[in-house]
One Martini backbone bead per residue (centre of mass of N, CA, C, O) as a GRO file, in nm:
protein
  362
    1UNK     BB    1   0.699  -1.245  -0.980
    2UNK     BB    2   0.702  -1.107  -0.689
    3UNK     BB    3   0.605  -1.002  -0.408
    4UNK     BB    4   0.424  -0.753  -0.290
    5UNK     BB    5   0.372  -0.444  -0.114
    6UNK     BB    6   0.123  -0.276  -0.018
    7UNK     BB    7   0.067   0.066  -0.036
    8UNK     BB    8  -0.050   0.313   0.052
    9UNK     BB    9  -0.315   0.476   0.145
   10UNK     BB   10  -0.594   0.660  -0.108
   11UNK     BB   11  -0.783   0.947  -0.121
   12UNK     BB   12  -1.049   1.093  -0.293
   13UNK     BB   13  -1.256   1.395  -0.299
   14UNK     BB   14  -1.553   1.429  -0.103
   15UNK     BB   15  -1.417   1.473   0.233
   16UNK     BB   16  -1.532   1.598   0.533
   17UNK     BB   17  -1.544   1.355   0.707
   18UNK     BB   18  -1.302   1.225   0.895
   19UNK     BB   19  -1.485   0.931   1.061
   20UNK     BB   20  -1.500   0.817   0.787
   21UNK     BB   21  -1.195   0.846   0.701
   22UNK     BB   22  -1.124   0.666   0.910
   23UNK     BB   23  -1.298   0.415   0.900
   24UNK     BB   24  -1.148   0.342   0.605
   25UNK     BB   25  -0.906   0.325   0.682
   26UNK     BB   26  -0.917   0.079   0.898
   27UNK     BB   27  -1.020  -0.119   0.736
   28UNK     BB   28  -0.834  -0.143   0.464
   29UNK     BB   29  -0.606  -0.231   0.659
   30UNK     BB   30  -0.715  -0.502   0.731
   31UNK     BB   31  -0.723  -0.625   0.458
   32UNK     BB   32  -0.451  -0.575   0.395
   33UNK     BB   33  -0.349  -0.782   0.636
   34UNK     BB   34  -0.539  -1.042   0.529
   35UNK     BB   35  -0.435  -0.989   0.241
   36UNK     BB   36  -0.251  -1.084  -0.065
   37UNK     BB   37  -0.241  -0.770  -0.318
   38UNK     BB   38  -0.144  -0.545  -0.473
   39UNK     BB   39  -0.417  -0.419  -0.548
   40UNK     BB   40  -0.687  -0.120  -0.472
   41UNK     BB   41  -1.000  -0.024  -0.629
   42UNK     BB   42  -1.273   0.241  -0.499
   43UNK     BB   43  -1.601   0.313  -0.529
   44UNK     BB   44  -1.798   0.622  -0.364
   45UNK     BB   45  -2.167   0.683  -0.448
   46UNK     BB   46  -2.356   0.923  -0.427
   47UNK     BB   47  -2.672   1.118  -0.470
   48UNK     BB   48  -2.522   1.427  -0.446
   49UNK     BB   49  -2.245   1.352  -0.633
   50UNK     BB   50  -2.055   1.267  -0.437
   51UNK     BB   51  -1.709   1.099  -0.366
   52UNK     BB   52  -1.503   0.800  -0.317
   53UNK     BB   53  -1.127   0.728  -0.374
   54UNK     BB   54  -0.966   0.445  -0.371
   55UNK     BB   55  -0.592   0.347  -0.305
   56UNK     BB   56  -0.374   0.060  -0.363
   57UNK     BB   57  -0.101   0.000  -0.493
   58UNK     BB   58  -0.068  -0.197  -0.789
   59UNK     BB   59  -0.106  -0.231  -1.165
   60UNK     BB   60   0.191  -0.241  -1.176
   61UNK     BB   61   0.487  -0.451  -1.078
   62UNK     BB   62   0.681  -0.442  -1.302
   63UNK     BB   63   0.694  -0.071  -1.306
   64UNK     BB   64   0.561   0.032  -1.019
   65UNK     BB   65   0.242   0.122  -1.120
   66UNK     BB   66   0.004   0.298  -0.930
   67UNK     BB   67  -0.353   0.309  -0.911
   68UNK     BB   68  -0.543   0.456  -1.051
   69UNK     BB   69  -0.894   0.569  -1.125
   70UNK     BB   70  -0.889   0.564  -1.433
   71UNK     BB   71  -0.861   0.254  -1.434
   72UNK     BB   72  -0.894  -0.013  -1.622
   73UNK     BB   73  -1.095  -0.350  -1.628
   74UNK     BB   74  -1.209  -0.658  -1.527
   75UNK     BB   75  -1.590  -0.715  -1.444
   76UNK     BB   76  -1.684  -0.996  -1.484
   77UNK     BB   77  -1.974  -1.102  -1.345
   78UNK     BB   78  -2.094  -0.804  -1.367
   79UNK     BB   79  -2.204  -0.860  -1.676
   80UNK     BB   80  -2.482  -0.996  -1.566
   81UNK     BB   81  -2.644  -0.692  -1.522
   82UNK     BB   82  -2.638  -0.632  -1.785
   83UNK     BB   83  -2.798  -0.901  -1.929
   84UNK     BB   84  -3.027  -0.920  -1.739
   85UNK     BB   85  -3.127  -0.599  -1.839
   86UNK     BB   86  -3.123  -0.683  -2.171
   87UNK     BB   87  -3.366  -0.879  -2.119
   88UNK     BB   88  -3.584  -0.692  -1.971
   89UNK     BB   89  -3.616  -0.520  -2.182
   90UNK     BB   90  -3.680  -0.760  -2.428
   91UNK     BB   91  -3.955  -0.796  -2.275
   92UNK     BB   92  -4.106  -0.554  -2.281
   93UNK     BB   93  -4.075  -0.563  -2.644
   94UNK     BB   94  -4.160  -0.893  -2.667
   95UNK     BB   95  -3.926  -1.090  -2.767
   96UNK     BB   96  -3.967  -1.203  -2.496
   97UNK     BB   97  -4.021  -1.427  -2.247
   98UNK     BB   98  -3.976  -1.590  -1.931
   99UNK     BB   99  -4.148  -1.841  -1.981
  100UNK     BB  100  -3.976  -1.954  -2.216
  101UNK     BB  101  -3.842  -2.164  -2.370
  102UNK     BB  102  -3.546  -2.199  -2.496
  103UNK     BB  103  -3.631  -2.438  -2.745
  104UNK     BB  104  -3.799  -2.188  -2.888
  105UNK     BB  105  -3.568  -2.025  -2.967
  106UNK     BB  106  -3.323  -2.273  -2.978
  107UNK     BB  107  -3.128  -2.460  -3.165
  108UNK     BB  108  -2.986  -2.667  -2.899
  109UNK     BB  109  -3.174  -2.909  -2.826
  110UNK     BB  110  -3.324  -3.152  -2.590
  111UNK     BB  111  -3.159  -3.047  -2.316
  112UNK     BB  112  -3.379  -2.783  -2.250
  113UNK     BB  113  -3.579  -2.920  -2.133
  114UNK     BB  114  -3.764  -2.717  -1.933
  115UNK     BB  115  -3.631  -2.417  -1.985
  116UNK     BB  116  -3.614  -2.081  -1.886
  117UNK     BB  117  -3.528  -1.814  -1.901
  118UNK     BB  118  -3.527  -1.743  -1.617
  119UNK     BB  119  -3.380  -1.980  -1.501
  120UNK     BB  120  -3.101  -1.826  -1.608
  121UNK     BB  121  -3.077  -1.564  -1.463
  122UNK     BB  122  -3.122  -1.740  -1.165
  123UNK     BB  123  -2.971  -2.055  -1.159
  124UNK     BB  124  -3.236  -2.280  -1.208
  125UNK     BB  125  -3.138  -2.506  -1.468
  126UNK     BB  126  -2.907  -2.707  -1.365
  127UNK     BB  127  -2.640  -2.632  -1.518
  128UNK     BB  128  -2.349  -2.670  -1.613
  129UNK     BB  129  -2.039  -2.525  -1.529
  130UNK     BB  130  -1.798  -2.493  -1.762
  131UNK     BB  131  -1.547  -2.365  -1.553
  132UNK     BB  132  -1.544  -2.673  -1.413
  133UNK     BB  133  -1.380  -2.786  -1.634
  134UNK     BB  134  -1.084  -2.960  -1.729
  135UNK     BB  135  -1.037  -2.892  -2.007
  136UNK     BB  136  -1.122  -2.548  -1.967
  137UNK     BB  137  -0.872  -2.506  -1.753
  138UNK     BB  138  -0.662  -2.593  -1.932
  139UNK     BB  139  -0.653  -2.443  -2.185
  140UNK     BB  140  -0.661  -2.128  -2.036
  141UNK     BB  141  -0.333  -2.209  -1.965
  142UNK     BB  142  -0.222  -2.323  -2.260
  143UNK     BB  143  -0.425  -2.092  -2.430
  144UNK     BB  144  -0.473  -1.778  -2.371
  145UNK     BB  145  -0.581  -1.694  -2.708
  146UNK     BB  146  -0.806  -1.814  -2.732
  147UNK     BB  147  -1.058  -1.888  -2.915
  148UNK     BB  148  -1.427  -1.848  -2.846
  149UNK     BB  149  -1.720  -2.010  -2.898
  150UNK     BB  150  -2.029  -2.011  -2.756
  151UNK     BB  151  -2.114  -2.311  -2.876
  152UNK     BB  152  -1.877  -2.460  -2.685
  153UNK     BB  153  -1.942  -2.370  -2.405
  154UNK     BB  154  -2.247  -2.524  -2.413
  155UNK     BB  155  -2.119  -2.814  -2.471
  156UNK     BB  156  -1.940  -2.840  -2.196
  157UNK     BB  157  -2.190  -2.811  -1.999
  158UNK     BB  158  -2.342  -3.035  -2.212
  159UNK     BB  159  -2.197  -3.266  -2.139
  160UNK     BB  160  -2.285  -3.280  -1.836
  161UNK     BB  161  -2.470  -3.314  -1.559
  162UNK     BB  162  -2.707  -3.207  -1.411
  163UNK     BB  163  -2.787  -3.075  -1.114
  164UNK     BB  164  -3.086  -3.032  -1.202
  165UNK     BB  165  -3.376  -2.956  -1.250
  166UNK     BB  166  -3.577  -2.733  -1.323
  167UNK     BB  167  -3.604  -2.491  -1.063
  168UNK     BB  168  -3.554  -2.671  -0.790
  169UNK     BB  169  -3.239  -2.497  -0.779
  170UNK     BB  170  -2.947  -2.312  -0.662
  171UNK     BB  171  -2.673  -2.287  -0.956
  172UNK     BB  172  -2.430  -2.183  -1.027
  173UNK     BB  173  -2.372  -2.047  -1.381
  174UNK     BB  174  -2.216  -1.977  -1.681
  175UNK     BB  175  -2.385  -2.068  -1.896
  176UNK     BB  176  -2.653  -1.934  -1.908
  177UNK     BB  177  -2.535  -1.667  -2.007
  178UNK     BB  178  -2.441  -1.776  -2.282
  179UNK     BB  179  -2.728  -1.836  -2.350
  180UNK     BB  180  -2.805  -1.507  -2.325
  181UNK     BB  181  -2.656  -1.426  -2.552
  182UNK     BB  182  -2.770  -1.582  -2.795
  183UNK     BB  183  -3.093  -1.491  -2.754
  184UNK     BB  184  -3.049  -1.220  -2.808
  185UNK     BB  185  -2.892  -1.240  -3.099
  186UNK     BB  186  -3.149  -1.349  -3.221
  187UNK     BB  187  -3.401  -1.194  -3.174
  188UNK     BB  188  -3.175  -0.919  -3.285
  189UNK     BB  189  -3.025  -0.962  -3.504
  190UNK     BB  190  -2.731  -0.872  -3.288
  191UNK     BB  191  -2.478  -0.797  -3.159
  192UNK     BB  192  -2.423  -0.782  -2.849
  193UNK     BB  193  -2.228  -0.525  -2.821
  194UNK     BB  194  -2.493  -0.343  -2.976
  195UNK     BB  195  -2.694  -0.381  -2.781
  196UNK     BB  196  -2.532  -0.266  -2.501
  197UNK     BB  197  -2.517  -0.005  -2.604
  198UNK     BB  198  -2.809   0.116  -2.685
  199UNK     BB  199  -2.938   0.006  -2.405
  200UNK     BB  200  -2.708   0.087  -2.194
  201UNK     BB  201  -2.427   0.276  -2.271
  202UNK     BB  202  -2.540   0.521  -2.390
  203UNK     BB  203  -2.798   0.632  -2.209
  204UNK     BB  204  -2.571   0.662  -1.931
  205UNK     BB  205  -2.273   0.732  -2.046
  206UNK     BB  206  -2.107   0.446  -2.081
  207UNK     BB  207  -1.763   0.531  -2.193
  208UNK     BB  208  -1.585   0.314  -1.989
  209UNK     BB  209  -1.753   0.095  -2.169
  210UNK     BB  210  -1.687  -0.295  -2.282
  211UNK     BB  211  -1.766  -0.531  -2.519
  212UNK     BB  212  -1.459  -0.709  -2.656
  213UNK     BB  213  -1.508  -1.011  -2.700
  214UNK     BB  214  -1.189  -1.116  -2.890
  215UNK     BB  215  -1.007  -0.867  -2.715
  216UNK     BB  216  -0.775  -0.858  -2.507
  217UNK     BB  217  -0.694  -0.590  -2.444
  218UNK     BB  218  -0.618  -0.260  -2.311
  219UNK     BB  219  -0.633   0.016  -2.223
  220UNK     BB  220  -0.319   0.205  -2.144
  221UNK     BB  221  -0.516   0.234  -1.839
  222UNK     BB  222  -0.455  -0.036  -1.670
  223UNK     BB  223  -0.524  -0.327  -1.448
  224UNK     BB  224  -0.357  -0.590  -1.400
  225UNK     BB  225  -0.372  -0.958  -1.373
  226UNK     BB  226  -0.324  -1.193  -1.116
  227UNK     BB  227  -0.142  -1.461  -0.970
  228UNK     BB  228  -0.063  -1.719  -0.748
  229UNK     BB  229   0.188  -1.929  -0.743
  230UNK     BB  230   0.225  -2.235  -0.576
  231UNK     BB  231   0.512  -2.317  -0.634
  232UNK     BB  232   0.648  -2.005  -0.596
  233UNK     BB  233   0.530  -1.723  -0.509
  234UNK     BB  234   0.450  -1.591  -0.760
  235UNK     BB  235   0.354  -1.375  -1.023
  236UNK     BB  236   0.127  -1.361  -1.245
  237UNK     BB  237   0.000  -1.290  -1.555
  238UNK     BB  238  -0.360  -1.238  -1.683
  239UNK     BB  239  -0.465  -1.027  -1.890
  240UNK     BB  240  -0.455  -1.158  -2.142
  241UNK     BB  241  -0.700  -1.296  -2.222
  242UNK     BB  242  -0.955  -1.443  -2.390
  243UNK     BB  243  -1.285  -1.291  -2.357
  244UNK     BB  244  -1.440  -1.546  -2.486
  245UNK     BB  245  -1.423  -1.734  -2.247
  246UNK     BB  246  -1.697  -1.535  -2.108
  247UNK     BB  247  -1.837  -1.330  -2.252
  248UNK     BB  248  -2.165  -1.334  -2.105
  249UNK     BB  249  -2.020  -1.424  -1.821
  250UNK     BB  250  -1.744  -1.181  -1.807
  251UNK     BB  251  -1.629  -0.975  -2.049
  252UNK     BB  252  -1.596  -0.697  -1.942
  253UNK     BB  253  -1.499  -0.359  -1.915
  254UNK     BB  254  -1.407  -0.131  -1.687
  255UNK     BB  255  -1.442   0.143  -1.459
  256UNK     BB  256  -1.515   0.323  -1.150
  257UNK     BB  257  -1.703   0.553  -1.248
  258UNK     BB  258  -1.907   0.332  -1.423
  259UNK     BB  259  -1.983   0.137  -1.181
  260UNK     BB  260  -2.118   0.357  -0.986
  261UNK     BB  261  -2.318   0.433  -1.234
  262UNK     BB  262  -2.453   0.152  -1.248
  263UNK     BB  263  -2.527   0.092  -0.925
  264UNK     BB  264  -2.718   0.323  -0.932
  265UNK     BB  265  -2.905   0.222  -1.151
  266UNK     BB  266  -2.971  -0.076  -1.066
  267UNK     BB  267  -3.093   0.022  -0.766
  268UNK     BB  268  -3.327   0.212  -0.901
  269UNK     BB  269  -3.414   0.127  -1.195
  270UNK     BB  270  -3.409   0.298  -1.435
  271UNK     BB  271  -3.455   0.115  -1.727
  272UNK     BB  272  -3.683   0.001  -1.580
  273UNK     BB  273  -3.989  -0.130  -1.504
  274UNK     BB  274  -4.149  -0.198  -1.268
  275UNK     BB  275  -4.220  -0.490  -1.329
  276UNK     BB  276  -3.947  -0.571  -1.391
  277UNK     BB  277  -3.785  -0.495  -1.130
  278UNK     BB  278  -3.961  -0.719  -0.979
  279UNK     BB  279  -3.816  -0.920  -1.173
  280UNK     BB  280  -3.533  -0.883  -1.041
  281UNK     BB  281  -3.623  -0.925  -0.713
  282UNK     BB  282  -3.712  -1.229  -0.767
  283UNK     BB  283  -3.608  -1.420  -0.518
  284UNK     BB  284  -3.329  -1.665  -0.437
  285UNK     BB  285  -3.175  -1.869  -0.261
  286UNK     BB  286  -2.760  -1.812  -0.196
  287UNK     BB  287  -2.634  -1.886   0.054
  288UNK     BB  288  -2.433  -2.134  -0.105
  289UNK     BB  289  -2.199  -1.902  -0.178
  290UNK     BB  290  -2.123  -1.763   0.155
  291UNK     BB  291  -2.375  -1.567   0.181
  292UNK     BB  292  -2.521  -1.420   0.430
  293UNK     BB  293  -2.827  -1.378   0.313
  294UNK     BB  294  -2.841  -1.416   0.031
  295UNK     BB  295  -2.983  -1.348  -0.311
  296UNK     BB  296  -3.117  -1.442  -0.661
  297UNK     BB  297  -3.199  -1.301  -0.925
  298UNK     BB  298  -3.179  -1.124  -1.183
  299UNK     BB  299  -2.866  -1.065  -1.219
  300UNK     BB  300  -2.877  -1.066  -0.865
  301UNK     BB  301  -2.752  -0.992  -0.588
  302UNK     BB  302  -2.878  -0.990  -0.255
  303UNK     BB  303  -2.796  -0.784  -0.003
  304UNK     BB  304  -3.027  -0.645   0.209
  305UNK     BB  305  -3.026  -0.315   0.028
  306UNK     BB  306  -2.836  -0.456  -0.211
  307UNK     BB  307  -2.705  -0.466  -0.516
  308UNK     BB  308  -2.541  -0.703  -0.794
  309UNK     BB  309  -2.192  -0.801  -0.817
  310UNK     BB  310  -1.958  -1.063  -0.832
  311UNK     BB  311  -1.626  -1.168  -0.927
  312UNK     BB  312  -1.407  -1.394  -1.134
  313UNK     BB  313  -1.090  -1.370  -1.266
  314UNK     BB  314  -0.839  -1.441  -1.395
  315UNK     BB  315  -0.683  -1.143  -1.214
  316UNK     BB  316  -0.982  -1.080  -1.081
  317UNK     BB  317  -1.173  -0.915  -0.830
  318UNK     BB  318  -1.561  -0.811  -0.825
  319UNK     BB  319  -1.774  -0.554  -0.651
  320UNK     BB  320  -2.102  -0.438  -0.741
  321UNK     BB  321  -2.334  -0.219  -0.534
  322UNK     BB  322  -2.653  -0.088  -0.476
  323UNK     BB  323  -2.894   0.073  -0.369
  324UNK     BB  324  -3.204   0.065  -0.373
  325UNK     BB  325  -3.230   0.394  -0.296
  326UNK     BB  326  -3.006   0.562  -0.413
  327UNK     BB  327  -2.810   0.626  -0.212
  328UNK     BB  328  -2.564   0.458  -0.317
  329UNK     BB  329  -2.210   0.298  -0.425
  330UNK     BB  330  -2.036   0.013  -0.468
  331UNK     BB  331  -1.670  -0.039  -0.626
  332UNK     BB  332  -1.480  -0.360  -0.657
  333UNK     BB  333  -1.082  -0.382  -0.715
  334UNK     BB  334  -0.885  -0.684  -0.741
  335UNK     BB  335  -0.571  -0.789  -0.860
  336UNK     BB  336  -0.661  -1.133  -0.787
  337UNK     BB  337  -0.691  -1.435  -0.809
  338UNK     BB  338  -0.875  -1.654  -0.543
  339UNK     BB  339  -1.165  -1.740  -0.506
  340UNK     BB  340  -1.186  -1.846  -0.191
  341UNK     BB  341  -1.247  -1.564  -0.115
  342UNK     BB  342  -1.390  -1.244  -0.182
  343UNK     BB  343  -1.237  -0.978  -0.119
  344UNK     BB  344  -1.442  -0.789  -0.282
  345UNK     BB  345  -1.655  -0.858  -0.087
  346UNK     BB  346  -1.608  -0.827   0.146
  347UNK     BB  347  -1.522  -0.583   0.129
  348UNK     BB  348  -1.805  -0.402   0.086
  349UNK     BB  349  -1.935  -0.542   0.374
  350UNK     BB  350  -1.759  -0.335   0.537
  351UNK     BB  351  -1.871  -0.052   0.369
  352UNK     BB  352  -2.164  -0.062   0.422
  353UNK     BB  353  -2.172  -0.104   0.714
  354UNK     BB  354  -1.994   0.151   0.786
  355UNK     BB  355  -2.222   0.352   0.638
  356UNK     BB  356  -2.455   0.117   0.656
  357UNK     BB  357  -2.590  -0.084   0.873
  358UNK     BB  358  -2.884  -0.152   0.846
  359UNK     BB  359  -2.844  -0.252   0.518
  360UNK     BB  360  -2.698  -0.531   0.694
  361UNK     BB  361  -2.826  -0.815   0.811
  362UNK     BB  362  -2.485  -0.914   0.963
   0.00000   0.00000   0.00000
């Protein structure tokens, strides 16, 4: 499939300001502009219940589908909001410790002494990341519909020598969070998938959110995703893939509705205790991941007064992030894998600096 150009922005709901509706147009314009992408489906939820939806090119390109709002996505390690939420959950529950070391929940060798559930949740136990391992980067090209069990992905990060100490330094890890499904899984006797519905997708309402496990498919409409191919310059189609690739550490599938009704909950702390919540917001340094003064506590990195998480799986690249103060919440998905930089994160800080420029720190 041939590189398409993306066509007009639209903008969907309740947009009095006029001012704010040209900035966000010029913005979206730029964006256009520096990247090339099929499509980009943007979701801003204020706390007065007002939203604006914008939407820009295709769905699906092959028979030139244009972006629904109510298109379902692949919401890629934005699951991990959902992961470190359902852990500080189990936490207030008695259920697990923050500083329990690992070897303690879970049998799973010696490779884990001195790591603590804390160390995964902020990503310094120091493990090596299994998605940049050559033989598991080389299957999910060769083999896009295998099914991978939790405890493989984890034998290939700790094939690898761990990048230091636990607790040392921060070092994103997709193993990490592979362990923190585990270890839910272990405490509470449940897989996953109903851990997070009874906790956390049925009491706010996210009818629209599912962790498919091993289940590829996807809603009626979605948006495809989709790679381009450096020998080519063609668009690859990347949407099936089979999501036990990245299971707790990224497989969650959810709509842009979901998205910013979840963004708006994470940054109030709805579902958790003061005490969980200040300890979901205390962070390290991860400016080291290209992001000036970024930060990242439990399954959330902070970028100055904004909570959340993005994203990045073969076709779909996502940024989901929530106001502190639940002044409003933004949502951002691109159908196209970039790897760096984030598309979809820099649309974000382009929409927030411009909605809110005091909260966003540079």
């Amino acid at each position: 499939m041939k590189k398409v150009k993306v066509n007009e922005i639209k903008f969907y709901g309740e947009i009095e300001n006029q001012s704010v509706l040209k900035r966000l147009e010029i913005l979206l314009s730029g964006i256009r502009s520096k990247f090339t992408f099929p499509g980009i489906l943007i979701g801003i939820f204020f706390d007065d219940g007002s939203k604006i939806l914008i939407t820009s090119g295709y769905a699906d390109i092959l028979i030139k589908r244009l972006i629904s709002p109510s298109d379902h996505f692949r919401i890629a390690s934005v699951t991990k909001t959902f992961i470190a939420t359902l852990t500080m959950l189990l936490s207030e529950e008695g259920k697990l410790e923050l500083d329990t070391q690992v070897s303690e929940l879970l049998t799973i060798g010696d490779y884990f002494h001195g790591i603590s559930v804390r160390h995964l949740l902020n990503h310094t136990s120091g493990l090596f990341n299994y998605f940049d391992d050559k033989y598991f980067q080389e299957t999910i090209h060769k083999s896009p519909a295998r099914i991978w069990k939790p405890h493989e992905l984890v034998t290939i990060g700790t094939s690898h020598e761990p990048y230091c100490k636990p607790g040392k330094s921060y070092n994103y890890s997709n193993t990490n969070y592979i362990i923190l499904g585990l270890l839910i899984e272990s405490v509470t006797g449940n897989k996953l998938r109903i851990e997070l519905e009874k906790r956390i997708l049925n009491p706010l309402g996210l009818s629209g959110t599912y962790f498919p496990e091993n289940d590829p498919s996807l809603p009626e409409h979605h948006i495809k995703g989709y790679v381009l191919s450096p020998e080519s310059g063609d668009y690859v189609d990347h949407t099936f893939l089979n999501p036990s690739f990245s299971w707790a550490a990224g497989g969650m599938v959810s709509n842009v509705y979901d998205m910013c009704r979840w963004a708006l909950a994470l940054g109030r702390g709805e579902l958790l205790s003061d005490r969980s919540r200040s300890e979901m917001l205390t962070c390290v340094d991860a400016s080291s991941g290209g992001v000036p003064f970024a930060q990242y506590g439990a399954g959330i990195t902070k970028i100055g007064n904004f909570i959340g998480h993005e994203g990045e799986l073969l076709g779909y690249n996502t940024a989901v992030y929530g106001h502190i103060e639940g002044k409003f919440s933004i949502a951002v998905v691109v159908n196209r894998f970039f790897g760096k930089p984030s598309v979809a994160g820099e649309t974000f800080i382009y929409l927030a600096k411009s909605l809110s420029p005091k909260d966003i720190p540079f």
